[in-house]
C-alpha positions as CSV (number, residue, x, y, z in Angstrom):
1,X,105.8,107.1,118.2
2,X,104.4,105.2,115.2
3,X,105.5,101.5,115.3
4,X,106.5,99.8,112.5
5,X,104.6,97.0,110.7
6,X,105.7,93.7,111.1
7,X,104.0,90.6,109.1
8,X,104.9,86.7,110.2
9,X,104.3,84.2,107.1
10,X,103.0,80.7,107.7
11,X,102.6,78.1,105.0
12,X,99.4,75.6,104.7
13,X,97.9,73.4,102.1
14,X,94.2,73.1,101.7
15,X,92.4,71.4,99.4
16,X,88.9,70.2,97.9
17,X,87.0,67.6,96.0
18,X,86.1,70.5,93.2
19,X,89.1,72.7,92.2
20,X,92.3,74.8,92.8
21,X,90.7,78.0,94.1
22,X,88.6,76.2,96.5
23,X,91.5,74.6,97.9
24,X,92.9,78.1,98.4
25,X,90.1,79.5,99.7
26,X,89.6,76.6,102.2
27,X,93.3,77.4,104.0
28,X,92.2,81.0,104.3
29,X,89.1,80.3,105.7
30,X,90.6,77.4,108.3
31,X,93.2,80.2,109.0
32,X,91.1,83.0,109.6
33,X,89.4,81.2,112.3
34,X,92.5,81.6,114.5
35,X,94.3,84.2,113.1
36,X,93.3,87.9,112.9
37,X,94.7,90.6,110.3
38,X,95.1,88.4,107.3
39,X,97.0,90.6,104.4
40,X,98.0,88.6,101.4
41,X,98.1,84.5,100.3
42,X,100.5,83.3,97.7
43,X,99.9,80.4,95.9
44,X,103.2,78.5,95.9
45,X,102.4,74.5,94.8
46,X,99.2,73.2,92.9
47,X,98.8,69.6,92.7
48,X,96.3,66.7,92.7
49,X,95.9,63.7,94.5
50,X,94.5,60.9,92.3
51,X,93.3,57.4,93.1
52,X,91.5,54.7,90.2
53,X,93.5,57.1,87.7
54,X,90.7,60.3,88.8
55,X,91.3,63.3,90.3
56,X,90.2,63.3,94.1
57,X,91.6,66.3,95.9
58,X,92.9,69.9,94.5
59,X,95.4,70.8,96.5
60,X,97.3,74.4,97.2
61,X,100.4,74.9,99.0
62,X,100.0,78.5,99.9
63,X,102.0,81.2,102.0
64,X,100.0,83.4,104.3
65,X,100.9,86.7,106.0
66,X,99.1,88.3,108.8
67,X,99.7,91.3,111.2
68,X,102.5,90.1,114.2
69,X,100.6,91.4,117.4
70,X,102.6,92.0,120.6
71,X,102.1,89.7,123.3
């Protein structure tokens, strides 16, 4: 019998020094150290951290699915 797939959703927030897509890119990358099956990332915040009125993080609130593997 063919089992269905299931997905779990976690939420992080990367970020980096240059722009938005890195910031993505860098909470995919940190997950997929420790997670396996990766399938979609949703982009749910943007914002900016400033300081001296500059810009001096990108940051991305973003929603990650993966595979749910039984124990």
């Amino acid at each position: 019998m063919d089992e269905d797939k299931v997905y779990k959703i976690i939420e992080l927030v990367g970020s980096s020094p240059n722009n938005w897509e890195e910031a993505v890119q860098a909470a995919v990358a940190q997950a997929s150290k420790s997670l396996r099956d990766l399938r979609v990332v949703e982009v749910m915040k943007l914002d900016a951290r400033i300081n001296d009125g500059m810009i001096v993080a990108y940051r991305a609130k973003v929603k990650l699915s993966f595979k749910y593997q039984k124990e």
